[in-house]
DSSP file (Angstrom, degrees, kcal/mol; ACC not computed):
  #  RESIDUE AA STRUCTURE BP1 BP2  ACC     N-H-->O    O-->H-N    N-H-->O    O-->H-N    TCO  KAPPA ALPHA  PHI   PSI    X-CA   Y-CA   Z-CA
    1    1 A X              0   0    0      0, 0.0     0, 0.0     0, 0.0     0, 0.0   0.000 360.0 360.0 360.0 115.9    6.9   18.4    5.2
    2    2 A X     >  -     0   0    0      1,-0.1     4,-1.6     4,-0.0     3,-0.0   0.017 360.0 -95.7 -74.7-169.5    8.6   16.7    8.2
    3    3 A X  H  > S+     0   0    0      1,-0.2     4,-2.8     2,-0.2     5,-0.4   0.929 120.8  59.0 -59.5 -53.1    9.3   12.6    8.2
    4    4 A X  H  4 S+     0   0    0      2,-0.2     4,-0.3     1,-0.2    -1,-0.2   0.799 106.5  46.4 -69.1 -15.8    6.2   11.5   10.0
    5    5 A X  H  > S+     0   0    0      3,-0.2     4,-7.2     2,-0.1     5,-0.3   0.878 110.8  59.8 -75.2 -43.1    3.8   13.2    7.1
    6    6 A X  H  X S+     0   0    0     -4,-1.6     4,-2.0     1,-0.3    -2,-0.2   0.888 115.8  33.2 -33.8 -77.2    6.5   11.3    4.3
    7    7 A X  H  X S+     0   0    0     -4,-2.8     4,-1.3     1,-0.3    -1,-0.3   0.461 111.2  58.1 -96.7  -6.5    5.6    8.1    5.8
    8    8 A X  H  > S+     0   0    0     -5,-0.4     4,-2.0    -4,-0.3    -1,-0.3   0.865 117.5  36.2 -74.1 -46.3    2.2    8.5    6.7
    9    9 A X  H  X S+     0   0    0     -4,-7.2     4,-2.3     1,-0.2    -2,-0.3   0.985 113.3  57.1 -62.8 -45.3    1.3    9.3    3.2
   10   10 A X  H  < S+     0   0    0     -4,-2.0    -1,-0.2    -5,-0.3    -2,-0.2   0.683 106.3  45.6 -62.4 -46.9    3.5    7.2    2.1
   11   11 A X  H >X>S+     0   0    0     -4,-1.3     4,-3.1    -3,-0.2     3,-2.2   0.892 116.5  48.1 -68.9 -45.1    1.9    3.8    4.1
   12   12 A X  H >X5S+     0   0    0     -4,-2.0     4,-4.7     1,-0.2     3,-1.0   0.982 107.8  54.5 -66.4 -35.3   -1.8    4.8    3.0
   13   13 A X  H 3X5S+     0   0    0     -4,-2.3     4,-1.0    -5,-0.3    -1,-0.2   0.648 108.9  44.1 -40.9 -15.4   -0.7    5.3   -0.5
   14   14 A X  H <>5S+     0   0    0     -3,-2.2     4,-2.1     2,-0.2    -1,-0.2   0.577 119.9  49.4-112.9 -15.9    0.8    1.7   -0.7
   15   15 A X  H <X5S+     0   0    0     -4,-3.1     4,-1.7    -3,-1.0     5,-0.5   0.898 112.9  45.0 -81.7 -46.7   -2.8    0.4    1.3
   16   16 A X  H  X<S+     0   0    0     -4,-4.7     4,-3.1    -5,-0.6     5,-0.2   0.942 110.7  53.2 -55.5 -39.6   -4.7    2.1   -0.9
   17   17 A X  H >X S+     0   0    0     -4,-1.0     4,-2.3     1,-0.2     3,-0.5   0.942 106.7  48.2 -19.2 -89.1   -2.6    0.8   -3.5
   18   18 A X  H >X S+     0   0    0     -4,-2.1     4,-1.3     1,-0.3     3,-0.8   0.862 112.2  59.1 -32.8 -59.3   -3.0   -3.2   -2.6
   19   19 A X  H 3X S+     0   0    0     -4,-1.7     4,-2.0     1,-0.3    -1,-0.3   0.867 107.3  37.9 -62.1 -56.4   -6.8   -2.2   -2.4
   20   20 A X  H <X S+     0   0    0     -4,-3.1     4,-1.5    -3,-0.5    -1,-0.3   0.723 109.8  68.5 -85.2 -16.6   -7.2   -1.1   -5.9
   21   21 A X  H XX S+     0   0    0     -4,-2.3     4,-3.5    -3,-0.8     3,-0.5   0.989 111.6  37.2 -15.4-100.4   -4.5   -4.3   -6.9
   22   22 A X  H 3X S+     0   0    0     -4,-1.3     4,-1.5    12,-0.2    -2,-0.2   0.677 116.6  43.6 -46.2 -48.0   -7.3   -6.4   -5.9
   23   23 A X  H >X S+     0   0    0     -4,-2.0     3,-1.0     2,-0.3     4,-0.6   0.936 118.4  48.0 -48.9 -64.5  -10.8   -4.7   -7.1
   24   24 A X  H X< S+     0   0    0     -4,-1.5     3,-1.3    -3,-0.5     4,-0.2   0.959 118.2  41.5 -50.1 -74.5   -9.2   -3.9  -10.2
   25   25 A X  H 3< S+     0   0    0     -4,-3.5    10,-0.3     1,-0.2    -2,-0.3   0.521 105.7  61.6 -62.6   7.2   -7.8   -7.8  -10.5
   26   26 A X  H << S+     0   0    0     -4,-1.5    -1,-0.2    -3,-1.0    -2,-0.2   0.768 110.1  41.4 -92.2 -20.8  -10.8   -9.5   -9.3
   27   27 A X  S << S+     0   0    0     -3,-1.3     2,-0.3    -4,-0.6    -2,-0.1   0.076 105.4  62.0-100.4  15.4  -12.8   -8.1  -12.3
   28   28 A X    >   -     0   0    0     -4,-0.2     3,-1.6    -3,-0.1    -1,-0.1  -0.966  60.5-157.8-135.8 120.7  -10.6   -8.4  -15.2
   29   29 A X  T 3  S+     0   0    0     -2,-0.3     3,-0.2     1,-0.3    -4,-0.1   0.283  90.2  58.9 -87.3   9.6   -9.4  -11.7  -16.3
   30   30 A X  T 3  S+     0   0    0      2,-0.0    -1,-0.3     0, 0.0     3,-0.1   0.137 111.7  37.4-111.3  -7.1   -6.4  -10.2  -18.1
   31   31 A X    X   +     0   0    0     -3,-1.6     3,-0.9    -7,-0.2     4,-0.2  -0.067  65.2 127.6-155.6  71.7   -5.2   -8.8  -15.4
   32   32 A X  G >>  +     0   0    0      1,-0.2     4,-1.1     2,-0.2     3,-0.8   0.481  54.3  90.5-109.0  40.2   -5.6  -10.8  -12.7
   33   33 A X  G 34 S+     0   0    0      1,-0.2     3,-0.2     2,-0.2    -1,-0.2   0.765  83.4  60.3 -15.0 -65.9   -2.0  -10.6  -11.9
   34   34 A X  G <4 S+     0   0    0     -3,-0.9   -12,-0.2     1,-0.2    -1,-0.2   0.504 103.4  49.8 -48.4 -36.6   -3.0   -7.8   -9.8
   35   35 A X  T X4 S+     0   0    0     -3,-0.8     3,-0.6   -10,-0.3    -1,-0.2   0.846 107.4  53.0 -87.4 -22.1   -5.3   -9.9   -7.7
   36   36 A X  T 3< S+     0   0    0     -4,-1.1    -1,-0.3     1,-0.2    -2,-0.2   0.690 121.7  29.8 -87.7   2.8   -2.8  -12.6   -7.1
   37   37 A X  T 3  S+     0   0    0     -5,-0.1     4,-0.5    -3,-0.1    -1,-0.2  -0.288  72.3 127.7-135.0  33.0   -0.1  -10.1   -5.8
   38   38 A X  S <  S+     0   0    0     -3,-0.6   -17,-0.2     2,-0.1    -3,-0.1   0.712  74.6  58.2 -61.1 -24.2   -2.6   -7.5   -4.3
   39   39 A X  S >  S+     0   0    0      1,-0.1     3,-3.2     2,-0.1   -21,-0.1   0.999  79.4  87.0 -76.5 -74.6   -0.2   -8.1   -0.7
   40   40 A X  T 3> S+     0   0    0      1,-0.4     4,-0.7     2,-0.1     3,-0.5   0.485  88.7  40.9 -52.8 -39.4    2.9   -7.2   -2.0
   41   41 A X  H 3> S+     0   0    0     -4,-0.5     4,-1.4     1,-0.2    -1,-0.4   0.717 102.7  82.3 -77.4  13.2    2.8   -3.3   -1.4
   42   42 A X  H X> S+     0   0    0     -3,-3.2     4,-1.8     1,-0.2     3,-1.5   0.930  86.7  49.1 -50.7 -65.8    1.1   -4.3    2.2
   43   43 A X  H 3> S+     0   0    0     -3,-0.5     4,-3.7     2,-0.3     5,-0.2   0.656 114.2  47.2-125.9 -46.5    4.4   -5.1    4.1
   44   44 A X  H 3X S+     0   0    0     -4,-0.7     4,-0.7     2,-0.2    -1,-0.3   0.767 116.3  48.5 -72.4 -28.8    6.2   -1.2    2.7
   45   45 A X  H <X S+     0   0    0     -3,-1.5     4,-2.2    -4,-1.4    -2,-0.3   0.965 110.4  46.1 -84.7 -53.8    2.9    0.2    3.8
   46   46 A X  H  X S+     0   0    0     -4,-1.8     4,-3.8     1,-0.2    -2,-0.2   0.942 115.1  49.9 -21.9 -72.3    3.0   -1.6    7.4
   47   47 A X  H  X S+     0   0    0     -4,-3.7     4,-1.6     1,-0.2    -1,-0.2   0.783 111.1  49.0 -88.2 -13.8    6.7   -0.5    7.8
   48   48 A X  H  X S+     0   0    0     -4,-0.7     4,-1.9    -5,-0.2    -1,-0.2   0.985 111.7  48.6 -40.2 -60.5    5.9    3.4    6.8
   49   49 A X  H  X S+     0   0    0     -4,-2.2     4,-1.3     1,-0.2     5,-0.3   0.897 109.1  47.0 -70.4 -24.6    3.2    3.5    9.0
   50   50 A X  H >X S+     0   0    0     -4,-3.8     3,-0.7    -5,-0.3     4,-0.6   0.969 117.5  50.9 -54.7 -42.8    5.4    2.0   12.0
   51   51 A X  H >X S+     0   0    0     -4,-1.6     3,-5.3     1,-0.3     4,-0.9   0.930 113.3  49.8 -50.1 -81.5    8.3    4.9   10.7
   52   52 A X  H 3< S+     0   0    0     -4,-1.9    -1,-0.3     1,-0.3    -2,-0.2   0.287 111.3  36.8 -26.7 -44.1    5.7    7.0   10.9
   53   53 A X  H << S+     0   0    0     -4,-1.3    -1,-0.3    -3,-0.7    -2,-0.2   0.339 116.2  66.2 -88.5 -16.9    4.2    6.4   14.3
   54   54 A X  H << S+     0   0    0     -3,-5.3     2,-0.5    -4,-0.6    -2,-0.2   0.845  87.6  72.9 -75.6 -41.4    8.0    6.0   15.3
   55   55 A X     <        0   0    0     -4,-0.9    -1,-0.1     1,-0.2    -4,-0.0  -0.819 360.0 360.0-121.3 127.2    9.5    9.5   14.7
   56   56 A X              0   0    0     -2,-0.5    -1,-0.2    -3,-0.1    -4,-0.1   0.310 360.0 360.0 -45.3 360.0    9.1   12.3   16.6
């Protein structure tokens, strides 16, 4: 597995991630932690996919 598979899985894992943050916290009132920090893994997933689209 070269670099550019790493960090292309690596960025959809952290969207899907954020995705299932929110869904999950918008329907549980115990943990809607998740919904108010549904962003964070966005930003790790953004700069994967840039690696990713970056290296040869």
């Amino acid at each position: 597995m070269n670099k550019k598979n790493l960090f292309g899985i690596l960025g959809v894992l952290c969207i899907i991630a954020s995705i299932a943050m929110y869904m999950i916290g918008k329907n549980s009132s115990h943990l809607s932690e998740l919904k108010d920090f549904w962003w964070m893994p966005l930003p790790l997933g953004a700069i994967a996919l840039l690696i990713a689209a970056k290296t040869k």
